[in-house]
N, C-alpha and C positions, 0 to 999 in steps of 0.2 A: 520457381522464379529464382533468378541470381541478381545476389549486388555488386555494385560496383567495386573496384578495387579500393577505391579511397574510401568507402564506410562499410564497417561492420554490419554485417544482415542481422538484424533481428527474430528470431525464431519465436512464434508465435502457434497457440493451439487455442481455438476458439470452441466454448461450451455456452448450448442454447440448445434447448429445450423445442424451441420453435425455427423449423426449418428455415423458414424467408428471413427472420433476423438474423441468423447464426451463417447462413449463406451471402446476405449482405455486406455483415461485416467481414465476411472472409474476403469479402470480390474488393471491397474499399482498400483494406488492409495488404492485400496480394499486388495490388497496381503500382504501390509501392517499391521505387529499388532498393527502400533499405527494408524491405521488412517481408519474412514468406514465413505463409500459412502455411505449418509443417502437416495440420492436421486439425478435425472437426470432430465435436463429439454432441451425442444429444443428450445426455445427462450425467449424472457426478460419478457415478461408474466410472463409464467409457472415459470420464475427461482425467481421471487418476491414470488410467490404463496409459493414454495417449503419452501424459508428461514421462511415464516413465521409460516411454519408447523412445518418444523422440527428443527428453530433455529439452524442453525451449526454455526462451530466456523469460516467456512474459504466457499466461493463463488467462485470457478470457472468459470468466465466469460467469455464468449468471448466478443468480442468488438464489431462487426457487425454481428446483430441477426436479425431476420422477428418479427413485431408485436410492438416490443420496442428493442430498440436494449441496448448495453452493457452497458451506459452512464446512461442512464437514470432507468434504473434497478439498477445501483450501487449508484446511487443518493436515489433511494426509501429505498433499502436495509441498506445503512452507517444510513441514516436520521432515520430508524424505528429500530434499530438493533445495536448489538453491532459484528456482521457476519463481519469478514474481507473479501475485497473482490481483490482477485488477476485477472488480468484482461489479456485475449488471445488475441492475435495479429497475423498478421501474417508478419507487417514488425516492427522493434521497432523504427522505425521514421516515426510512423500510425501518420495521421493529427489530430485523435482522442487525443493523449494523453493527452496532457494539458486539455482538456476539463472534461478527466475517472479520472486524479488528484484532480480535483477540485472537480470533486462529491465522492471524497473519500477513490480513489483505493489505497491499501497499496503494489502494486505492478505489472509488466509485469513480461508474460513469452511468448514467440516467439512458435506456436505450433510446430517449430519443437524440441523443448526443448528434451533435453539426458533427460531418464529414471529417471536417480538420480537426476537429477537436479530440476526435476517436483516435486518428493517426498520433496528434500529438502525447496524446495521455500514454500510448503504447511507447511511445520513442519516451517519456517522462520515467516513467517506471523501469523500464528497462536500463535507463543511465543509472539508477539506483535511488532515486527522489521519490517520494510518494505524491500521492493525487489524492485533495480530499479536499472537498468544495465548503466554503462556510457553512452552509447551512448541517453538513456531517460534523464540521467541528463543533457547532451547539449544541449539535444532539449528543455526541459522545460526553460531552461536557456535562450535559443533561443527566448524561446515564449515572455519570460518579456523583451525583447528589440524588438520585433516588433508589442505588441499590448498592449491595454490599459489593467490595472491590472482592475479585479475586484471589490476593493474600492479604495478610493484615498489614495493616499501614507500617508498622514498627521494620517489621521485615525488608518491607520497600523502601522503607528511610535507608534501613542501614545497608542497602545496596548502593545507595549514591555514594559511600564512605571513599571509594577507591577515585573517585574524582575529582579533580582540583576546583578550587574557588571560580573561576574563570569557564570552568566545564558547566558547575554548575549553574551558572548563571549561563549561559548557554541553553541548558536545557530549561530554563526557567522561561526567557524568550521564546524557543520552538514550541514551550507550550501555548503559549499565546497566540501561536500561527503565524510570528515575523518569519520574512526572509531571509538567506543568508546575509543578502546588501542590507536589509532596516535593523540586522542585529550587531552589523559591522558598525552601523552607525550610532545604533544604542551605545555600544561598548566603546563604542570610539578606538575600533580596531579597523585593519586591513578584512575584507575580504576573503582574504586568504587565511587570513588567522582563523574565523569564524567556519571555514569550511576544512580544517585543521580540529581546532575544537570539536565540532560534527561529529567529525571520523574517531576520534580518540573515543568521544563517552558512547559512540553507538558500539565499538570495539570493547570496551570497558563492562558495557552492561548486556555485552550477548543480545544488543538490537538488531534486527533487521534492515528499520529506516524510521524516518520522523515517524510514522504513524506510531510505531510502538514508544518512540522516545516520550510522546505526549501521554500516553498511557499512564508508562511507569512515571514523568514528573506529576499527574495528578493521583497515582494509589501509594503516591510515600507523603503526597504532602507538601511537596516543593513546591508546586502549584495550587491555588485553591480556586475553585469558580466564583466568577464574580470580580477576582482581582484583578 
């Protein structure tokens, strides 16, 4: 399929385990003129193989695949690639997630996802915004109060060092799951400032996207749960 001249196409490679889902979302996803299905994989294997053929811009994962499953294929693909990877579940308080976060995922979608909301979330990610429904953000929240972070908190503090008063309080917002509009409005800034700010600390801190900015502001501390 080809898009239009006025929007960039999408390049999309869809991974699922089960043929009727992973054939559906390709036929939803392909009807689209901003968005082609470059390629179909049926587990974490083939869906590594595929990105690195065809480079898309966005990875349809499922979470639990035969061979390698969603985790550890979203690990390969974020680390070798610049592929966003949205990751399939089928409850969104999967015991996976904290783990699909950390290797990278820029977002969940529930396979029973509404039509439009599958398109959407593919056109979300791919602008570079992550997708992560409240009920993911308790649970990640959940995780950093019942297991040890990743590095030691000291370490993650003193990585905020390189960012200004204004960043930080930025990322202190995004962990709470404001918008860029209810952060503008916290801060009693523009807009534009706040999505300025964004770009500087996710640049700053070797982020990918929000999902990791909320990570790193709750394993330094900048963030507590509860607050």
């Amino acid at each position: 399929m080809t898009g239009t001249e006025s929007a960039p196409v999408v390049r999309v490679v869809v991974a699922d385990d089960q043929e009727l889902v992973r054939g559906g979302f390709a036929m939803i996803l392909d009807a689209q003129p901003d968005i082609d299905v470059v390629a179909e994989a049926g587990d974490g294997v083939q869906a590594v193989a595929a990105v690195r053929e065809h480079a898309p811009d966005v990875l349809l994962l499922d979470i639990r695949m035969p061979r390698m499953d969603g985790i550890e294929a979203a690990r390969i693909v974020c680390a070798e690639s610049a592929c966003r990877v949205l990751m399939l579940t089928t409850f969104d308080l999967d015991d996976y997630v904290y783990d699909a976060l950390r290797a990278g995922a820029s977002g969940f979608l529930l396979k029973d996802v509404r039509r439009d909301d599958l398109v959407n979330a593919v056109r979300v990610v791919a602008g570079g915004e992550s997708l992560l429904a409240p009920t993911v953000t308790t649970r990640l929240i959940h995780e950093f109060t019942s297991r040890p972070t990743a590095r030691p908190a000291a370490e993650a503090a003193g990585a905020l060092a390189v960012l200004t008063a204004r960043e930080r309080e930025t990322l202190q917002l995004i962990a709470r799951g404001l918008s860029n509009a209810e952060i503008a409005a916290a801060m009693v800034v523009s807009e534009h400032t706040v999505k300025s700010h964004v770009s500087n600390l996710l640049t700053k801190l070797g982020l990918r996207d929000r999902v990791q900015a909320v990570i790193t502001a709750y394993e330094s501390g900048l963030a507590v749960p509860g607050a």
